[in-house]
Backbone of each chain as ProteinMPNN parsed JSONL, in Angstrom:
{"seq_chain_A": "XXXXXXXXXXXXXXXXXXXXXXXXXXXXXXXXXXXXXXXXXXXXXXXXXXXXXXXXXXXXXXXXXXXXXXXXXXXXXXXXXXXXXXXXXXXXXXXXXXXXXXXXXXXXXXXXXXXXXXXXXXXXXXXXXXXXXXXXXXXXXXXXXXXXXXXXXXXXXXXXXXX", "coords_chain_A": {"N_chain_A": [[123.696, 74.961, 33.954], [122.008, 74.324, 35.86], [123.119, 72.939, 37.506], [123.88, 74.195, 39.722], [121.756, 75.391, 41.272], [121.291, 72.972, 42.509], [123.901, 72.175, 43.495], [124.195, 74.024, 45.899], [121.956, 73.717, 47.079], [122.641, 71.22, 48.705], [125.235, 71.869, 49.778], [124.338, 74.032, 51.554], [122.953, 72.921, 53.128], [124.498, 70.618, 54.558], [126.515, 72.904, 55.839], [124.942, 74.055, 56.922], [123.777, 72.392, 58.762], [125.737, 71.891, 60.282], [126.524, 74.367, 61.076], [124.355, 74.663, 62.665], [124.109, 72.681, 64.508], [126.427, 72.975, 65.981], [126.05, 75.321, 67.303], [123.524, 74.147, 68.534], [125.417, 72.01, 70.279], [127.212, 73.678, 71.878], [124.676, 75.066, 73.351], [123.583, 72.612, 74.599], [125.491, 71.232, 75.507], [128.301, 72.222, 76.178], [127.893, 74.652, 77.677], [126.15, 73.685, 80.19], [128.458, 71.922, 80.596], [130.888, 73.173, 81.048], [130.236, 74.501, 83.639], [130.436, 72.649, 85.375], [132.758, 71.323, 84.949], [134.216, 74.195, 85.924], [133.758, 73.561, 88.72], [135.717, 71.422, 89.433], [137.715, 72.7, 88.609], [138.62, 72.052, 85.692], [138.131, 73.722, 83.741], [139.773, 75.168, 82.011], [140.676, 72.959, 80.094], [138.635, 72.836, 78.333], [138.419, 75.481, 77.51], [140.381, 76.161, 76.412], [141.006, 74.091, 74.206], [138.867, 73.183, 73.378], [136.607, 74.736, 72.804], [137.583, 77.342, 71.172], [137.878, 76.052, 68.369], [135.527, 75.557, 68.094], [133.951, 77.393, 67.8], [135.34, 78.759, 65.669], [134.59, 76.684, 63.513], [132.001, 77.296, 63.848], [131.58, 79.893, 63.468], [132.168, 80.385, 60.507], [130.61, 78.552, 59.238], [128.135, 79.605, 59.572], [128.332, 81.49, 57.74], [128.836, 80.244, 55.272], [126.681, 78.427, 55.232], [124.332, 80.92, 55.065], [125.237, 82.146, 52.204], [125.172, 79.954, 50.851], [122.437, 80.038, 50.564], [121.647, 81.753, 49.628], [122.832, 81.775, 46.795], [121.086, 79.342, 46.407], [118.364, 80.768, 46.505], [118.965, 82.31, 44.875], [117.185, 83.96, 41.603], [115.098, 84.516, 43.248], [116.023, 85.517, 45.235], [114.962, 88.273, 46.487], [112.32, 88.497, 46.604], [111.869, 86.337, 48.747], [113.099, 88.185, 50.79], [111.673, 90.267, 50.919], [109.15, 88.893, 51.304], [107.423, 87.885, 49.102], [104.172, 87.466, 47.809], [103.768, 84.574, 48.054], [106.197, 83.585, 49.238], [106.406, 83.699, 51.633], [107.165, 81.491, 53.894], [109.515, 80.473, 53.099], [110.967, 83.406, 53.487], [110.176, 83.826, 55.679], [111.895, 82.159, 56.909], [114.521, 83.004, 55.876], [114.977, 85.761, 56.861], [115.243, 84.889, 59.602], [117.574, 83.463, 59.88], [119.451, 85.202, 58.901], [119.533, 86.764, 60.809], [120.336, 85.423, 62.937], [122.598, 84.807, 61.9], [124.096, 87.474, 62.094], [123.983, 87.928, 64.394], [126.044, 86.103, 65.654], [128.643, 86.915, 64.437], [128.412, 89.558, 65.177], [127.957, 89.672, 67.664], [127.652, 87.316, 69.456], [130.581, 85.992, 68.597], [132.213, 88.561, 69.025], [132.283, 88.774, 72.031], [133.332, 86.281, 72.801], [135.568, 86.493, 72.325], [137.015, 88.246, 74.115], [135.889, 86.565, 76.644], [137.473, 83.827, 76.192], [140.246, 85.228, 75.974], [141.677, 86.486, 73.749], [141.102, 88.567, 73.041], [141.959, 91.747, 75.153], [140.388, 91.924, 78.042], [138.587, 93.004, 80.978], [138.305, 91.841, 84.21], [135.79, 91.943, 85.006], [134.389, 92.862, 82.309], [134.548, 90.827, 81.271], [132.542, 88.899, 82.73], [130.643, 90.108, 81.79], [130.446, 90.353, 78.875], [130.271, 87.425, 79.176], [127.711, 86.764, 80.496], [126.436, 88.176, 77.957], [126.887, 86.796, 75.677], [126.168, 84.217, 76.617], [123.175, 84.959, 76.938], [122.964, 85.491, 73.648], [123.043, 83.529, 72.365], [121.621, 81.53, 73.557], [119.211, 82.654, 72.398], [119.337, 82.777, 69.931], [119.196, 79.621, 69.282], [116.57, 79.876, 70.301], [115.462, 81.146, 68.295], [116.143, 79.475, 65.952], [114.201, 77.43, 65.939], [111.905, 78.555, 65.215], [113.422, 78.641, 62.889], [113.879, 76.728, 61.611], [111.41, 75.324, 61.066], [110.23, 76.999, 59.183], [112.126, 77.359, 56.713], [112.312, 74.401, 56.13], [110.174, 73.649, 55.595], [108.707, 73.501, 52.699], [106.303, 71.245, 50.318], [105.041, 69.82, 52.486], [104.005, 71.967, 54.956], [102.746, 73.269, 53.301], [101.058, 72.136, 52.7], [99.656, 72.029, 54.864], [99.65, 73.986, 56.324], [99.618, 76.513, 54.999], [101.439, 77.782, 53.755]], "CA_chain_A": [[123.528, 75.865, 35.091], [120.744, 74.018, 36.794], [123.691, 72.389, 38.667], [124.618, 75.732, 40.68], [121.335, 75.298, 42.694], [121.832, 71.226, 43.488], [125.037, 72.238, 44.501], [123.7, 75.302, 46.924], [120.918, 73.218, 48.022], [123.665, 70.311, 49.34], [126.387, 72.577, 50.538], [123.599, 74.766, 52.307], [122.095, 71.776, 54.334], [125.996, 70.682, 54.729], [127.039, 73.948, 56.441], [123.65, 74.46, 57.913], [123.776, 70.974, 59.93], [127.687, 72.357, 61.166], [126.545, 75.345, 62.167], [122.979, 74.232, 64.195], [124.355, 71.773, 65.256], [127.172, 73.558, 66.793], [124.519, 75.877, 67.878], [122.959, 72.769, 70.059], [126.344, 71.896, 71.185], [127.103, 75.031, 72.987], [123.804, 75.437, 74.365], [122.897, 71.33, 75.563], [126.49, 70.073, 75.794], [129.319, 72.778, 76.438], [127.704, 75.439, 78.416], [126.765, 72.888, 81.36], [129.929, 71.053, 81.073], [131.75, 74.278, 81.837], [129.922, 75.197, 84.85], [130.664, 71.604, 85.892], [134.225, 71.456, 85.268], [134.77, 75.179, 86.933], [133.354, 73.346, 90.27], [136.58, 70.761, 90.197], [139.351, 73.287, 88.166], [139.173, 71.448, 85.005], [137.293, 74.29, 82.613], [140.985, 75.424, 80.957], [140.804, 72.047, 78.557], [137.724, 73.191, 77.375], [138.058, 76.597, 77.007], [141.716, 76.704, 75.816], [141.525, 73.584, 73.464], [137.551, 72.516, 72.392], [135.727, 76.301, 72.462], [137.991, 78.156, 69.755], [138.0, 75.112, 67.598], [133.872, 74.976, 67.929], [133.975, 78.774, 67.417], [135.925, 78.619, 64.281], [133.74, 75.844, 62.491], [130.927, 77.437, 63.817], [131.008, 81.4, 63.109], [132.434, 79.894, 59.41], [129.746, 77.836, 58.449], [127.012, 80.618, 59.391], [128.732, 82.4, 56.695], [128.74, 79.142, 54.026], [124.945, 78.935, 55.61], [124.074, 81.898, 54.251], [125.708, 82.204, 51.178], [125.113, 78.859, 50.141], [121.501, 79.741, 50.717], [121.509, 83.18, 49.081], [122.71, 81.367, 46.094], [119.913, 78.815, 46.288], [117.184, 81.512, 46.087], [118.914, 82.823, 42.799], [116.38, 85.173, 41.45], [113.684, 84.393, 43.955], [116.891, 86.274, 46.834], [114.003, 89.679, 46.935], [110.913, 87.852, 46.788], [111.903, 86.106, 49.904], [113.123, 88.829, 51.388], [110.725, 91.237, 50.303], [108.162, 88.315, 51.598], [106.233, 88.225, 48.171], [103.141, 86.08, 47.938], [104.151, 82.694, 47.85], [107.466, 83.461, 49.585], [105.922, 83.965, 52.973], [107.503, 80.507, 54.57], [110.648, 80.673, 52.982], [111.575, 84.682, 53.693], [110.616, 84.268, 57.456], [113.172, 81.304, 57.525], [115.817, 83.537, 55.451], [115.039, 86.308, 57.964], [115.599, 84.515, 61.008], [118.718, 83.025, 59.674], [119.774, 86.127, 58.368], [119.397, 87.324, 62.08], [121.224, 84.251, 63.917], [124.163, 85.197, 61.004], [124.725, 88.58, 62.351], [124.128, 87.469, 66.19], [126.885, 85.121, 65.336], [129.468, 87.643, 64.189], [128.441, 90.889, 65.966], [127.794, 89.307, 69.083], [128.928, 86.048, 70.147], [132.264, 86.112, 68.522], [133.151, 89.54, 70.182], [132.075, 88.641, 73.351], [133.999, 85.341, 73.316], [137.014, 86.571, 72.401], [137.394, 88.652, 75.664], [136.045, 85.38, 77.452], [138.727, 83.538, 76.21], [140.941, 86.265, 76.269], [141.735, 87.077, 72.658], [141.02, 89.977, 73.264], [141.892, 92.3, 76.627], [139.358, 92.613, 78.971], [139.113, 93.201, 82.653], [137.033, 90.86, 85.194], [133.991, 92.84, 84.71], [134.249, 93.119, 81.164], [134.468, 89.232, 80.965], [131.884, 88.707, 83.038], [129.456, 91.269, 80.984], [130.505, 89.34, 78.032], [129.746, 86.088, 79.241], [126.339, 87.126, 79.767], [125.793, 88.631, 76.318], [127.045, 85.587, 74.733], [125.137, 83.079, 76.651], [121.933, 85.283, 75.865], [122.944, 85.096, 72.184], [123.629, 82.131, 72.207], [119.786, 81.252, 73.958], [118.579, 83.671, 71.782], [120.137, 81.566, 68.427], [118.716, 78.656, 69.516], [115.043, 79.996, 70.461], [114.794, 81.194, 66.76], [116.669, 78.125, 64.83], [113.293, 76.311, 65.892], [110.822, 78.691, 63.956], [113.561, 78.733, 61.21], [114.039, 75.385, 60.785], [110.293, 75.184, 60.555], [109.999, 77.857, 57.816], [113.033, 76.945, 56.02], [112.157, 73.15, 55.578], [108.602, 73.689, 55.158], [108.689, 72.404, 51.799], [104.995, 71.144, 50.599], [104.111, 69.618, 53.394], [103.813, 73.077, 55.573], [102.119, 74.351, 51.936], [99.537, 71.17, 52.726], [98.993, 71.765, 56.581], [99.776, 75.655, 57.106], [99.206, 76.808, 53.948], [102.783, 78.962, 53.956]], "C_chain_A": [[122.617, 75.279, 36.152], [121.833, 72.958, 38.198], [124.177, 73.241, 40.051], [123.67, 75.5, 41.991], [121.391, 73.806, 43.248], [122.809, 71.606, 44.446], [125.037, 72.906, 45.889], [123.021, 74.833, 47.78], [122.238, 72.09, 49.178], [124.674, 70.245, 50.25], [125.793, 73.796, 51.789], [123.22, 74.181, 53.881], [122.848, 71.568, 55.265], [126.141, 71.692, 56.27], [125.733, 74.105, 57.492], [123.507, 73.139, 59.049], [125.3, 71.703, 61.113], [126.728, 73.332, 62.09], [125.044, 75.19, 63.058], [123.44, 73.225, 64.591], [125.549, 71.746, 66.383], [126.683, 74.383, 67.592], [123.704, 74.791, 69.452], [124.04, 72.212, 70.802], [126.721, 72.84, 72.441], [125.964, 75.089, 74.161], [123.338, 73.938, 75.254], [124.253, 70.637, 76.178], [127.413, 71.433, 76.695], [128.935, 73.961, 77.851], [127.713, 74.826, 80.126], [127.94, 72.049, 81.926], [131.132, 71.9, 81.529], [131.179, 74.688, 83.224], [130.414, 73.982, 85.866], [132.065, 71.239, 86.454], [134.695, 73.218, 86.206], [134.819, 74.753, 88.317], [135.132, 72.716, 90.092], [137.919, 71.318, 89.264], [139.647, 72.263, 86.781], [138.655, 72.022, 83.542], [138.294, 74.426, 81.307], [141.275, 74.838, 80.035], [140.064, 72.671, 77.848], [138.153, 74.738, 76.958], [139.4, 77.36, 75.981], [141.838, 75.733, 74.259], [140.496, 73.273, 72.358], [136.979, 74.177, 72.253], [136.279, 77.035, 71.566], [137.806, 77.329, 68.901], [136.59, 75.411, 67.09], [133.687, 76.791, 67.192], [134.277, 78.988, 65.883], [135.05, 78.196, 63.205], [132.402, 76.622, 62.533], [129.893, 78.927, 63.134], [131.15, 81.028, 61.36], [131.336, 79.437, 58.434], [128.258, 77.978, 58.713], [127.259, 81.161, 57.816], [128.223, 81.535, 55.431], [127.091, 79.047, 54.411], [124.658, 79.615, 54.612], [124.657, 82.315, 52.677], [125.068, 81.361, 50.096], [123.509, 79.037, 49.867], [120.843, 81.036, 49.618], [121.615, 82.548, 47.73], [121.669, 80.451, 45.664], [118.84, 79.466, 45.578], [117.313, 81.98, 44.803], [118.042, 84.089, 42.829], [115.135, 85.146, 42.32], [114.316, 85.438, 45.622], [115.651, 87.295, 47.197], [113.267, 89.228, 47.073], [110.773, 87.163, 48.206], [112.276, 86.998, 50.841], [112.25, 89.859, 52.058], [109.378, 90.649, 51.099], [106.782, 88.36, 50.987], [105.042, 87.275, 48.39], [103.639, 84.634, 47.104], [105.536, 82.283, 48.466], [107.753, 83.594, 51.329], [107.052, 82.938, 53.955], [109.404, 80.987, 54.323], [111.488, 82.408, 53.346], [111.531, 84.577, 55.453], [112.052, 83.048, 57.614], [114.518, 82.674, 56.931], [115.909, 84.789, 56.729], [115.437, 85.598, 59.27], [116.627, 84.19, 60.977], [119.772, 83.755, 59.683], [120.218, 87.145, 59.607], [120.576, 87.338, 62.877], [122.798, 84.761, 63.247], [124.945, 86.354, 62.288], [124.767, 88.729, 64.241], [125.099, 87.051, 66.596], [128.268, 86.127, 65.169], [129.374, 88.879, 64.99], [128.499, 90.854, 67.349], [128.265, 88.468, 69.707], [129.928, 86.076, 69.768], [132.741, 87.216, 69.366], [133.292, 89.478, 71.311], [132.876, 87.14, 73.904], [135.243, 85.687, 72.899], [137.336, 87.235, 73.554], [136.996, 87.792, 76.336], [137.062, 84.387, 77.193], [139.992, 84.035, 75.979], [142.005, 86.465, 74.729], [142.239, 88.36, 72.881], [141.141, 90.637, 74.823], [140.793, 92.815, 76.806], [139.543, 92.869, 80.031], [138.125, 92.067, 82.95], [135.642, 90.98, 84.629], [133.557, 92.764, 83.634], [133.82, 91.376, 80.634], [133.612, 88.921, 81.32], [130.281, 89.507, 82.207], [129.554, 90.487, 79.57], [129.868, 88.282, 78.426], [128.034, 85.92, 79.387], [125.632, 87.267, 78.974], [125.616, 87.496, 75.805], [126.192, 84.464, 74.96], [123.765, 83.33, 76.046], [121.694, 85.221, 74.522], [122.796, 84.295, 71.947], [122.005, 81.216, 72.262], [119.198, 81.424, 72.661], [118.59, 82.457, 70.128], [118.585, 80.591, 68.555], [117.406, 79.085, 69.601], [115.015, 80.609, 68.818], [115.346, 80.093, 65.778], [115.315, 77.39, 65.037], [112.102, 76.594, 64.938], [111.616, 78.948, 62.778], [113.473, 78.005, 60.197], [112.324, 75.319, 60.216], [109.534, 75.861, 59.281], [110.83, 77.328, 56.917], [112.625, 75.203, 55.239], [111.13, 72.443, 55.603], [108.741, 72.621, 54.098], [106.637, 72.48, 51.425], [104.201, 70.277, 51.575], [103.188, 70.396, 54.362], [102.585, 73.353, 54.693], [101.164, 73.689, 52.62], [98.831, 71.621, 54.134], [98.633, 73.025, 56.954], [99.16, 76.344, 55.75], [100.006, 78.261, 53.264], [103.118, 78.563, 52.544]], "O_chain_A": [[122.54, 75.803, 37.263], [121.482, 72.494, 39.283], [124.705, 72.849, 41.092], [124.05, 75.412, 43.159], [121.541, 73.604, 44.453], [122.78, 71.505, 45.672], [125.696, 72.494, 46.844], [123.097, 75.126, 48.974], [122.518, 72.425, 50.328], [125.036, 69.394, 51.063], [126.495, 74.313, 52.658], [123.189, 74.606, 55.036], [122.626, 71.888, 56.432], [125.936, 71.313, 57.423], [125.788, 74.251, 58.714], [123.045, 73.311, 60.177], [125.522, 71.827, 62.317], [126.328, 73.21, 63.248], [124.909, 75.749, 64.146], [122.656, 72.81, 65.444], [125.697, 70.946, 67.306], [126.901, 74.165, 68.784], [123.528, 74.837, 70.67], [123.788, 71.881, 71.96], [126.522, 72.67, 73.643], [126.13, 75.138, 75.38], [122.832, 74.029, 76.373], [124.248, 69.769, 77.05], [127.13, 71.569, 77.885], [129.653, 74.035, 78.848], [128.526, 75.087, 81.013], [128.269, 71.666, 83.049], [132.096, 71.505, 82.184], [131.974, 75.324, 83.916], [130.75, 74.255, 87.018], [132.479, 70.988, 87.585], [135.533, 73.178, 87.107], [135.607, 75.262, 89.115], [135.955, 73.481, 90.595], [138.945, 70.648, 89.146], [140.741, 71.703, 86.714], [138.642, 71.367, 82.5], [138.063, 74.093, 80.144], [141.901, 75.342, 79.102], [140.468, 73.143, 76.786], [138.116, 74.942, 75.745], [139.483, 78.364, 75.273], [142.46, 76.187, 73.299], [140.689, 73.126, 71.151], [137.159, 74.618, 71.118], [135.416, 77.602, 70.896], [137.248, 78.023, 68.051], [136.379, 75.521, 65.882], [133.267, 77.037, 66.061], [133.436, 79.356, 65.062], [134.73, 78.888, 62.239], [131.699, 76.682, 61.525], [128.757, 79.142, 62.71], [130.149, 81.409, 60.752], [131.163, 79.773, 57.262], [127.365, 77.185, 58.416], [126.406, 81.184, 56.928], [127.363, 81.974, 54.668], [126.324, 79.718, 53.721], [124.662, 79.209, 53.449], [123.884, 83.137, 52.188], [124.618, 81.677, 48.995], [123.074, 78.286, 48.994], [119.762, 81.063, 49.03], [120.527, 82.612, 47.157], [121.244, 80.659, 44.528], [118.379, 79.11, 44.494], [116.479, 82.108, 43.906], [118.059, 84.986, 43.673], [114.171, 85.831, 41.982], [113.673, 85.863, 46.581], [115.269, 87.137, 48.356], [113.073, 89.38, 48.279], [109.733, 87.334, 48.843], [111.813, 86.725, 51.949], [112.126, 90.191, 53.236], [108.555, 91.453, 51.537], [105.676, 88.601, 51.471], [105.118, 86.352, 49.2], [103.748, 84.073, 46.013], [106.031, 81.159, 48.375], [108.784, 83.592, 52.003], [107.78, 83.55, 54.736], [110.199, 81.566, 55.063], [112.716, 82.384, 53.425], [112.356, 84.991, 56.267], [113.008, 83.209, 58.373], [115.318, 83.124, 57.751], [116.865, 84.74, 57.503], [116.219, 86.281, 59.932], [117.192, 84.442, 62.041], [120.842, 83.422, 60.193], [121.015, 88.076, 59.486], [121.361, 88.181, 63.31], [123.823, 85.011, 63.881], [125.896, 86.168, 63.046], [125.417, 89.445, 65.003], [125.423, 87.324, 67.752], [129.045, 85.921, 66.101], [130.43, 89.228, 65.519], [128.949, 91.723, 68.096], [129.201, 88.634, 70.489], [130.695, 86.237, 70.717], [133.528, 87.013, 70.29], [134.267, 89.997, 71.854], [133.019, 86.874, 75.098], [136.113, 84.902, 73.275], [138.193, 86.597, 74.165], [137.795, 87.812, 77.273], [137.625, 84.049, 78.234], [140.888, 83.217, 75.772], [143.212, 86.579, 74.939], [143.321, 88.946, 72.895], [140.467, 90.101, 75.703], [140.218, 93.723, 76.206], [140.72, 93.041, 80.347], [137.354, 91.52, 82.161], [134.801, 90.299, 84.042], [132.341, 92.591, 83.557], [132.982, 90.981, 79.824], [133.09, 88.299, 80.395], [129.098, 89.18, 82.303], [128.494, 89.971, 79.216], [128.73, 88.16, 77.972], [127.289, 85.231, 78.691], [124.486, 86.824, 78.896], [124.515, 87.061, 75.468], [125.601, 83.821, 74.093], [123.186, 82.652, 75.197], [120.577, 84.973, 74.067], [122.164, 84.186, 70.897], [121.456, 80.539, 71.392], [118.766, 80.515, 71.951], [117.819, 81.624, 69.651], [117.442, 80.767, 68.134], [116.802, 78.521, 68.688], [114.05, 80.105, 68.242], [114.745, 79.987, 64.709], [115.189, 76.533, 64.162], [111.473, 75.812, 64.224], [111.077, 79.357, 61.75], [113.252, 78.075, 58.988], [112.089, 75.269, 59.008], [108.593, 75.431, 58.615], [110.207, 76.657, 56.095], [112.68, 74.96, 54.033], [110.964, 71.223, 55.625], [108.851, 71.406, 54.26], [105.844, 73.278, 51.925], [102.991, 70.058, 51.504], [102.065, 70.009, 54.684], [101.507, 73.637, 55.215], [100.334, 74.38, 53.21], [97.625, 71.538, 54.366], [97.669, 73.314, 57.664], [97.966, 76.643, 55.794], [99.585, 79.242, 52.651], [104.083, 79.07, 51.972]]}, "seq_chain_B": "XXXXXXXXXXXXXXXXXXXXXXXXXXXXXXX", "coords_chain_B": {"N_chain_B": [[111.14, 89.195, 87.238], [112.301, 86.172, 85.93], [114.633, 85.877, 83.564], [113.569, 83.646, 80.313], [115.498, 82.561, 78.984], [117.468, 81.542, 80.399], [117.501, 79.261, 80.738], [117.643, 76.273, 79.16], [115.22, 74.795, 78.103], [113.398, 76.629, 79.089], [114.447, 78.241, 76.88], [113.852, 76.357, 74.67], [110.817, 76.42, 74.628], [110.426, 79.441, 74.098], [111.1, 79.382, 71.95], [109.151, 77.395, 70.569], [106.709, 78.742, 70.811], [107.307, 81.3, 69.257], [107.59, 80.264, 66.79], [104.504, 79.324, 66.555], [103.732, 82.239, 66.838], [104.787, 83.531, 64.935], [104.032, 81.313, 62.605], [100.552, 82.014, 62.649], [100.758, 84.915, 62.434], [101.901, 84.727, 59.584], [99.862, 83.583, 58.19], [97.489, 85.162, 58.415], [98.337, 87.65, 57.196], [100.371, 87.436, 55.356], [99.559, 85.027, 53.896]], "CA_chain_B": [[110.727, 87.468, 86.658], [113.216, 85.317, 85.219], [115.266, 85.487, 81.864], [113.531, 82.345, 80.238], [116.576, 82.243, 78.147], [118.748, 81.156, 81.148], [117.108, 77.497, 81.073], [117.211, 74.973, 77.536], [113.248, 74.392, 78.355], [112.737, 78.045, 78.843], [114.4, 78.567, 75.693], [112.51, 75.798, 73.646], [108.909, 77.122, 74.636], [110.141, 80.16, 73.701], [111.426, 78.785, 70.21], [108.229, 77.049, 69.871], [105.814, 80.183, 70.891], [107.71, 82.264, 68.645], [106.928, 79.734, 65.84], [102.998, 79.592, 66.694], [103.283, 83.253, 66.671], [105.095, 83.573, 62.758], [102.705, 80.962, 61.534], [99.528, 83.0, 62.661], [100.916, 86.299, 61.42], [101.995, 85.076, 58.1], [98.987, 83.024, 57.596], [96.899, 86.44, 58.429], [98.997, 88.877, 56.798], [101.111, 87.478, 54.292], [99.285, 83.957, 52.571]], "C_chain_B": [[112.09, 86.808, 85.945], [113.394, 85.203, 84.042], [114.751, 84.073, 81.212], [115.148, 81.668, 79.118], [117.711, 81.723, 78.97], [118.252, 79.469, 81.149], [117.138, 76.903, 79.335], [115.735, 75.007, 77.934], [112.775, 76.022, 78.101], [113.274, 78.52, 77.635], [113.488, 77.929, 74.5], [111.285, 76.036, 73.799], [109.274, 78.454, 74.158], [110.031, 80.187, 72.374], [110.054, 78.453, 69.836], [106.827, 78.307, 69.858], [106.158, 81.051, 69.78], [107.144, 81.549, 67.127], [105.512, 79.697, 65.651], [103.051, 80.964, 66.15], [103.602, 83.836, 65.087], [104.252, 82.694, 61.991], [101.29, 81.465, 61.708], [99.483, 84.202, 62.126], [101.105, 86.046, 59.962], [100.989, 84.521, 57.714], [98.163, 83.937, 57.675], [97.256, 87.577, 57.587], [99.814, 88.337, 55.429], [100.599, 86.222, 52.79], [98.743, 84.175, 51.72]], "O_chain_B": [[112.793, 87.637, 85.367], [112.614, 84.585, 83.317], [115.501, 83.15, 81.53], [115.508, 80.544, 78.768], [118.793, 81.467, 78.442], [118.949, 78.625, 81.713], [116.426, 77.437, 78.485], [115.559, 76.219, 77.82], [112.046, 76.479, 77.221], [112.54, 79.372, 77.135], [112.741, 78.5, 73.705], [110.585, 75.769, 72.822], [108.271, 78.919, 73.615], [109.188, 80.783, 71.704], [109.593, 79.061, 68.871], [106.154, 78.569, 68.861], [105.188, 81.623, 69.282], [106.379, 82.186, 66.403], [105.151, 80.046, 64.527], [102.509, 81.115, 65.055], [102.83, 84.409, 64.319], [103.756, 83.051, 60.922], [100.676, 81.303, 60.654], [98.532, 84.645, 61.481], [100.661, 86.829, 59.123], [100.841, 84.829, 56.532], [97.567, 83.8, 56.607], [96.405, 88.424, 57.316], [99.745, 89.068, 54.441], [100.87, 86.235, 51.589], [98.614, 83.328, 50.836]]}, "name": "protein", "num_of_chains": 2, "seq": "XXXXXXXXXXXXXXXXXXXXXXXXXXXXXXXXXXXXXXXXXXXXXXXXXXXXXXXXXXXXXXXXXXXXXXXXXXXXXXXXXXXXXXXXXXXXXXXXXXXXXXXXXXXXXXXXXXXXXXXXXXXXXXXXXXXXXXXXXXXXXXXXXXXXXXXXXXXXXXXXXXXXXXXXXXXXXXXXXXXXXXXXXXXXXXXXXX"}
């Protein structure tokens, strides 16, 4: 059994690189390269052929994220949650993660499917979306930095912070 | 005032503020 968490830890990291790192795509690569291409009429590659694709891998392997990570904790899942003593570091990362998850599904996905028109919207509606999503999207990203830092604490944090 | 969430920079100071501010609370409240 002691192979369940190797495997969790591996497939966690795995999925967790996909999805922050899709995470930093969106927000350093894709977002300005759409405002770029709208200037000369050339956004429709991206948004028809690379943005569902990135979407896909990305709302996906929140899910394997989390899972993979839930399994990790094993019997320690409440203690981090719960934020027992000694679980301080690791529960704020599962919280924040735990956050970004449901930001990820409740929010940015709905709001990009009426931006790429999935789903019917009107003008307005698209535009009110696109808003949300970029803020989510911000939003993601401004907490992946104190998660990563909780999350892959480890004992060095233990040595410096004392989390 | 300005959404800092509309800029990458204004999002990473906020990322990193937000971190200062979880390692002061849990090192107060939870170590």
């Amino acid at each position: 059994m002691e192979y369940v968490p190797a495997l969790a830890r591996w497939l966690h990291f795995l999925a967790g690189m996909m999805w922050v790192g899709l995470l930093y795509y969106f927000n350093f690569v894709q977002i300005p390269a759409l405002k770029a291409a709208a200037a000369d009429g050339t956004a429709a590659g991206i948004t028809r052929h690379v943005a569902p694709r990135a979407l896909l891998y990305f709302r996906w392997s929140a899910v394997v994220t989390w899972l993979a990570g839930a399994a990790l904790l094993e019997r320690n899942f409440v203690n981090a949650f719960t934020l027992a003593k000694g679980y301080a570091g690791i529960g704020i990362g599962a919280w924040l993660g735990t956050i970004m998850l449901f930001n990820v599904w409740l929010i940015i996905w709905p709001n990009q499917q009426k931006i790429l028109g999935m789903k019917p919207a009107t003008d307005e509606e698209k535009n009110a979306a696109r808003r949300t999503a970029l803020l989510t999207s911000r939003l993601n990203m401004a907490l992946s930095i104190p998660m990563l830092f909780f999350m892959a604490g480890g004992l060095t944090h233990r040595a410096a912070f004392g989390l | 005032m300005k959404n800092p969430l509309d800029s990458i920079w204004g999002t990473i100071i906020c990322g990193l503020v937000l971190t200062v501010a979880l390692v002061v609370a849990a090192k107060s409240l939870l170590a």
